[in-house]
C-alpha atoms as one frame of an Amber mdcrd trajectory, in Angstrom:
protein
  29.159  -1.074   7.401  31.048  -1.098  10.432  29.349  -1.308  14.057  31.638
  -1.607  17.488  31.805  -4.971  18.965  29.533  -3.602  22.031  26.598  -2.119
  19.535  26.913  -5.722  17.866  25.797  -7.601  20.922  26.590 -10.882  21.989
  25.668 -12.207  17.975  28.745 -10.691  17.193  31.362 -12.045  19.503  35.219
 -11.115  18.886  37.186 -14.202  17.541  40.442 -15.166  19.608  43.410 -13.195
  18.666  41.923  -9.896  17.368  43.322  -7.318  19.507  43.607  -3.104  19.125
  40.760  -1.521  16.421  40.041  -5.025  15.131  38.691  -6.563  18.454  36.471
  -3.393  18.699  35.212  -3.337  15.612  33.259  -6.019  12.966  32.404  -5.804
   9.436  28.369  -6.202   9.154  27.158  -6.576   5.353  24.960  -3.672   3.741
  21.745  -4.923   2.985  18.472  -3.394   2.071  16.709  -4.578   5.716  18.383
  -4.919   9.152  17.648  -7.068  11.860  18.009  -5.926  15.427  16.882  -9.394
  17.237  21.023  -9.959  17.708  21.278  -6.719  19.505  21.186  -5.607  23.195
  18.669  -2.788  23.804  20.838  -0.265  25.187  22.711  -0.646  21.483  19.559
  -0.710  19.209  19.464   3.458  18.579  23.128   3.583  17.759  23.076   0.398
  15.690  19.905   2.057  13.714  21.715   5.548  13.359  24.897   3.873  12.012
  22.891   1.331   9.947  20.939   4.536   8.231  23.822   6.436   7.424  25.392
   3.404   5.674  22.602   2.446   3.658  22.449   6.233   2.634  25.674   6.681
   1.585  25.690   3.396  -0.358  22.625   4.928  -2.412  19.526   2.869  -1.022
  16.338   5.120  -1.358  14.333   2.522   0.719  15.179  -0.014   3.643  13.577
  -2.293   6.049  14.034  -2.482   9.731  13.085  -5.733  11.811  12.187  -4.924
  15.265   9.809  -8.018  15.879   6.203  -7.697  17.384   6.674  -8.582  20.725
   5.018  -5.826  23.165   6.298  -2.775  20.698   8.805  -1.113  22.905  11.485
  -1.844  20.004   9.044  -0.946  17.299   8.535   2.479  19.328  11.715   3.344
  20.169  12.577   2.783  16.437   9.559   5.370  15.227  10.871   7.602  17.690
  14.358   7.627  16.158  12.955   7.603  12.901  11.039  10.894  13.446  13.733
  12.895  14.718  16.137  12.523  11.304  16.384  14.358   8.921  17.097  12.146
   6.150  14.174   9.946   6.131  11.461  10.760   4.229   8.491   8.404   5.556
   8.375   5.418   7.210   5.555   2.601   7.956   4.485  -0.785   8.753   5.604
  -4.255   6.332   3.255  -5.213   4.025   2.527  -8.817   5.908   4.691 -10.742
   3.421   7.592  -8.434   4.819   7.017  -8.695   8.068   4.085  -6.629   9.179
   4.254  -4.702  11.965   7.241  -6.588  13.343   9.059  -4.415  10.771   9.249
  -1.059   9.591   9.952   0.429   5.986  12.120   3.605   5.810  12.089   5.924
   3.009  14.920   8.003   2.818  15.335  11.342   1.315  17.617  11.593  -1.940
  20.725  13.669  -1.695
């Protein structure tokens, strides 16, 4: 999966000497959950969009989000994503050994 440098945050700084498409963008490995605690709010929607889309494409019928507990407000804005797509079948809380409600499970539709 590939994110731009800005939806990457700060965790994903650009290393001396990349310059044009490169700089802008950074190879982030496909796994079955995703962890947003590296990324800047204003980039957590677009890094969950593009993150979905991957992991759909690359055939994964279920995935797991980390938002963290904290107050929620990543956890909501999440769910609210989440509801609006087509593609995803269900979604709901960790069982606790996966996180709880600091993360959410996303089922998504087959093709």
């Amino acid at each position: 999966m590939r994110l731009r440098r800005d939806a990457v945050g700060r965790a994903r700084a650009a290393h001396a000497g990349d310059d044009g498409e490169a700089a802008r963008l950074r190879r982030v490995p496909l796994e079955d959950s995703f962890d947003l605690h590296s990324f800047r709010p204003e980039d957590v929607a677009s890094a969950v969009e593009e993150y979905l889309r991957a992991a759909r494409e690359a055939g994964f019928r279920e995935v797991r989000v980390i938002h963290g507990k904290g107050i929620g407000v990543r956890r909501a804005e999440v769910r609210r994503l989440l509801e609006k797509r087509d593609d995803v079948a269900d979604f709901f809380d960790a069982p606790p050994e996966r996180g709880g409600s600091g993360a959410t499970v996303v089922v998504l539709k087959t093709r």
